[in-house]
N, C-alpha and C positions, 0 to 999 in steps of 0.2 A: 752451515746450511740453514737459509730460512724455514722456519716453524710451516708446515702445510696446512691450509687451514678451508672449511668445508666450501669454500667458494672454488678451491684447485680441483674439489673432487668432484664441483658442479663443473667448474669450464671441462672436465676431463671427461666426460661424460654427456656434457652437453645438455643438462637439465638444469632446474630451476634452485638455487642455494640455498628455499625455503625447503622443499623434500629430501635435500641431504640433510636439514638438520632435524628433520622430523624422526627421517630415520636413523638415526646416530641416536635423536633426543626422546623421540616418542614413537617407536619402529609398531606400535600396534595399529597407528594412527597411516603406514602406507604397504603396501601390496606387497607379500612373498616377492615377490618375484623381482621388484624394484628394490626392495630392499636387499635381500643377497646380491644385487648386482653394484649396490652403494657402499656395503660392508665390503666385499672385495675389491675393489677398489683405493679404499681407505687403506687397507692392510697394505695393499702395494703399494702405495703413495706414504707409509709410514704415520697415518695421520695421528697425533696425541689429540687429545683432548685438553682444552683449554680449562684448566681446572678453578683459575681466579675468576674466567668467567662464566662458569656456570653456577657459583656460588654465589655471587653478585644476580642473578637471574632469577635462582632461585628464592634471594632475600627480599625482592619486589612484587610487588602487586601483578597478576597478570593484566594483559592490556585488549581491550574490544576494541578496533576501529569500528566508526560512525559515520556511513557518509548520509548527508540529509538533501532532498530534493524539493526544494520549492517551500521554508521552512516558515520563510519570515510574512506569509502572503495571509495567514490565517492566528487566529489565537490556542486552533488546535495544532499547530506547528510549534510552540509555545508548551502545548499539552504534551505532546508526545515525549520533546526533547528533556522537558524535566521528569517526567514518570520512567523513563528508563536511564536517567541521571540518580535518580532516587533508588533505582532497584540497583544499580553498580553499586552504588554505596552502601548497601545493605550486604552485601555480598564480596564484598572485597574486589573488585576489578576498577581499571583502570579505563577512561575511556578516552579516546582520539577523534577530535568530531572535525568532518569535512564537509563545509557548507556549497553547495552548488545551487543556483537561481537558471534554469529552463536549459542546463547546459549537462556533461559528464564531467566528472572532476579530471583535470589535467594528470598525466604520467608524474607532474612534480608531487600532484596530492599523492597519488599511488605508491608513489618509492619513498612519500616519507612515511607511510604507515607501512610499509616494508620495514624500513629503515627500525624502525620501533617496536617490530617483532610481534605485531596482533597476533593474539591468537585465535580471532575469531572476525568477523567483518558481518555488519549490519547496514542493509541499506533501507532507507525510510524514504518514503515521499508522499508530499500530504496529498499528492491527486495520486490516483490508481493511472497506473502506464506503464510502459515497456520501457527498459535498462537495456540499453549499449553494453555487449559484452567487454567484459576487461579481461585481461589473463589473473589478474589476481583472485579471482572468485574459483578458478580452480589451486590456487595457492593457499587459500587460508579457509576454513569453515565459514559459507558465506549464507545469510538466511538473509530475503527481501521480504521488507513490510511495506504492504498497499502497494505492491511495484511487483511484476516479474522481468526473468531476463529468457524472451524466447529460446537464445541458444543455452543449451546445457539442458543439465538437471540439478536442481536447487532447492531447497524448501525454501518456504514461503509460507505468509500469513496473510492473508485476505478476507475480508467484509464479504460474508456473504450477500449481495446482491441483488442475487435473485431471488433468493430465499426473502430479503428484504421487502420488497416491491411485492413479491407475491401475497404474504400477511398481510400488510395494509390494504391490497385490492380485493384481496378475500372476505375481507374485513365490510367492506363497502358493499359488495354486490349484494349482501344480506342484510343489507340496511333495504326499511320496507319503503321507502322514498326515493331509493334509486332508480334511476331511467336508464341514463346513458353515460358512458366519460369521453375524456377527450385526454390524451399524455404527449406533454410536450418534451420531449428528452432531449439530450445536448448528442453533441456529436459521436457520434458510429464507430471513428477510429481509436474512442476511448473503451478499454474494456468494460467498468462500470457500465456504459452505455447499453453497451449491449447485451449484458446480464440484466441489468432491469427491466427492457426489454421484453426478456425472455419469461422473467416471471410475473410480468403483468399480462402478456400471451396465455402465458400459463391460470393464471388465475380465470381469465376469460372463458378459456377451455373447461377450466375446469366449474365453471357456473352457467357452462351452454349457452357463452356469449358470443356471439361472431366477431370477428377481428374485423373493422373496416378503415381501411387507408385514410378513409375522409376524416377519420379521427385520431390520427397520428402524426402527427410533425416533430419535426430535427429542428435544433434552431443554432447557431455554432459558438463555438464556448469563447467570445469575446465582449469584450467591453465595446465594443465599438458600433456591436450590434442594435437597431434601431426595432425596437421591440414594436412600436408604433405601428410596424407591417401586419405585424399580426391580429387587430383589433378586428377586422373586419372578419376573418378567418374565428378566431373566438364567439363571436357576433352568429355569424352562421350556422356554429355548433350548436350554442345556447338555442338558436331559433330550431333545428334539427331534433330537440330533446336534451342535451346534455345539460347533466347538473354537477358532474363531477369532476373536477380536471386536475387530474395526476403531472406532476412537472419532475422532470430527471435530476432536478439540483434546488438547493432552496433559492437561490438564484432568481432560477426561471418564475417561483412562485410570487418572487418579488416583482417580477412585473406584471403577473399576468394580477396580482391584486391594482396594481398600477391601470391595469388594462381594465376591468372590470372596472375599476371607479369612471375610467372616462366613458364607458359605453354605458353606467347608470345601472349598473348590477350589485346588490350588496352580497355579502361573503356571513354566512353560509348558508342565509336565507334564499337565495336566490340559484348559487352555483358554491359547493365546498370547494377548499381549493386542500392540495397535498403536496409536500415537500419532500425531498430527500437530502440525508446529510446533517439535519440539526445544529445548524450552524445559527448558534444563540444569537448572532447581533442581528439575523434576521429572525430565524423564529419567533424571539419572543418579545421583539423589541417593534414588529406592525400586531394592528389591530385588525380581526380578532387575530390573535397568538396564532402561529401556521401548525398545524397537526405536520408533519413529520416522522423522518424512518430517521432512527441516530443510526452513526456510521462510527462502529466503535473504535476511536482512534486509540484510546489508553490500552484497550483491551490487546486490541491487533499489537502494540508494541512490547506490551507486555509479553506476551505469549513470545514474540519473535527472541527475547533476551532468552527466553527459556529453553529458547531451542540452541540457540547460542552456545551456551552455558554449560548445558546437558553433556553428559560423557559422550555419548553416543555421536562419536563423528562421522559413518559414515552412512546413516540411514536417511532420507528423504521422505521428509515430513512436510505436507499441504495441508496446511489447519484452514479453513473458512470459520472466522468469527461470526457470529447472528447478530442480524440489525433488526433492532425493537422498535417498531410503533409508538412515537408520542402522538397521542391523541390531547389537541387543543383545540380551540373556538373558531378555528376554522372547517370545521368537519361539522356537521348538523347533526 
């Protein structure tokens, strides 16, 4: 008679062969009620436990799957990957890293960190956005950094945002030279986007500024985009009062310095200009230096190993990281 083994007592049942070994291996980690139905089971199906291999299991490293979104695009993708390569290592765990570029990782990625028994699954991605549900994140303790996944309930580690955008604009309106701003922000369907947003509204409000549409533009998050449209719209603000202009990524602030030079406006004499993101090969590499909100990448991923980590499997945990104000020579 062949050896039974916990994949018989998944087909026999009809669930997943990660929760029959959780509850055989780690029965605090799923539900009364699943559990006594997997332990009965077992008993009727005869099942022994595999003694050489839970010895072998227990003499290895535990293992974190990794999957990463969009890694190779920035040198903070670079950051992240080795600040929580450096914390496994400090800590004894294994890690499994699956790279994906603007796509989800394939069922073949998924069944090999099945295959390899994570105990825990980490998703990163260097822009804030929405995750394609997979069945695996109800399979294994799954924590998203800079990313959520709408379906489910999952912790997560996120920049705060809004919190972000609103300090730096707080910051501004009490400066005795201020007039007016103008925030150019990137596209709407990113979350970032619309948390920023929210707390430069908020900042408004909260220094009995009136919100007007004529000082607000979208501009959409590609390369391909011809910034040159907007000169004349810049132009207009300036002439309207504005001296301040907020941009949703440092990006944008890289052109609107682009822009100002061609319309004859110097920085910060003229108009300050304000970043978000802190992305050093632009902040501090145009002149003057872009004042900026950092967007803590080490921090966020740090925090998310932790949750990881943590005994505590089945609580739901939403940390918002704080994004700090670099104040540089572009702000007057």
């Amino acid at each position: 008679m062949e050896m039974v083994t916990i994949k018989d007592i998944a087909l026999a049942l009809g669930i997943s062969h990660v929760t029959v070994s959780r509850a055989l291996n780690n029965p605090e980690k799923v539900q009364a009620k699943t559990r006594e139905k997997i332990l009965a089971k077992a008993k009727e199906l005869h099942y022994v436990p595999n003694a050489a291999a839970r010895d072998m299991k227990k003499s290895r490293l535990p293992v974190i799957g990794v999957i990463s979104l969009n890694m190779g695009r920035s040198s903070y993708g670079s950051e992240m990957l080795g600040s929580i390569s450096e914390k496994a290592k400090e800590t004894n765990y294994q890690l499994i890293f699956i790279h994906v570029e603007d796509s989800s990782p394939t069922e073949l990625d998924l069944n090999f960190l099945r295959e390899k028994r994570i105990s825990g699954l980490i998703y990163l991605s260097l822009d804030p956005c929405e995750i394609e549900y997979q069945s695996i994140f109800d399979e294994v303790k799954t924590v998203f950094v800079n990313c959520h996944c709408a379906r489910g309930n999952y912790s997560s580690v996120q920049a705060d945002n809004e919190q972000g955008l609103y300090n730096i604009a707080n910051l501004v309106f009490h400066r005795p030279w201020f007039t007016r701003s103008l925030f150019i922000n990137f596209d709407e369907s990113y979350h970032a986007a619309v948390k920023r947003k929210q707390g430069y509204i908020k900042a408004l409000n909260d220094n009995h500024i009136a919100f007007s549409a004529d000082d607000y533009f979208v501009v959409p998050v590609s390369y391909d985009y011809d910034f040159t449209v907007l000169d004349n719209d810049i132009l207009g603000a300036i002439q309207r009062g504005v001296n301040v202009i907020f941009c949703g990524r440092d990006e944008i602030a890289l052109e609107v310095y682009f822009s100002l030079q061609r319309l004859g406006f110097s920085i910060p004499q003229d108009v300050s200009v304000i970043g978000f993101d802190n992305q050093s090969i632009i902040s501090q590499r145009v002149y003057p230096k872009l004042t900026t909100v950092e967007l803590p990448y080490r921090n966020m991923v740090l925090k998310g190993y932790d949750l990881i980590v943590s005994e505590d499997s089945h609580s739901i945990c939403n940390v918002a990281i704080s994004c700090d104000p670099i104040i540089r020579g572009s702000l007057k």
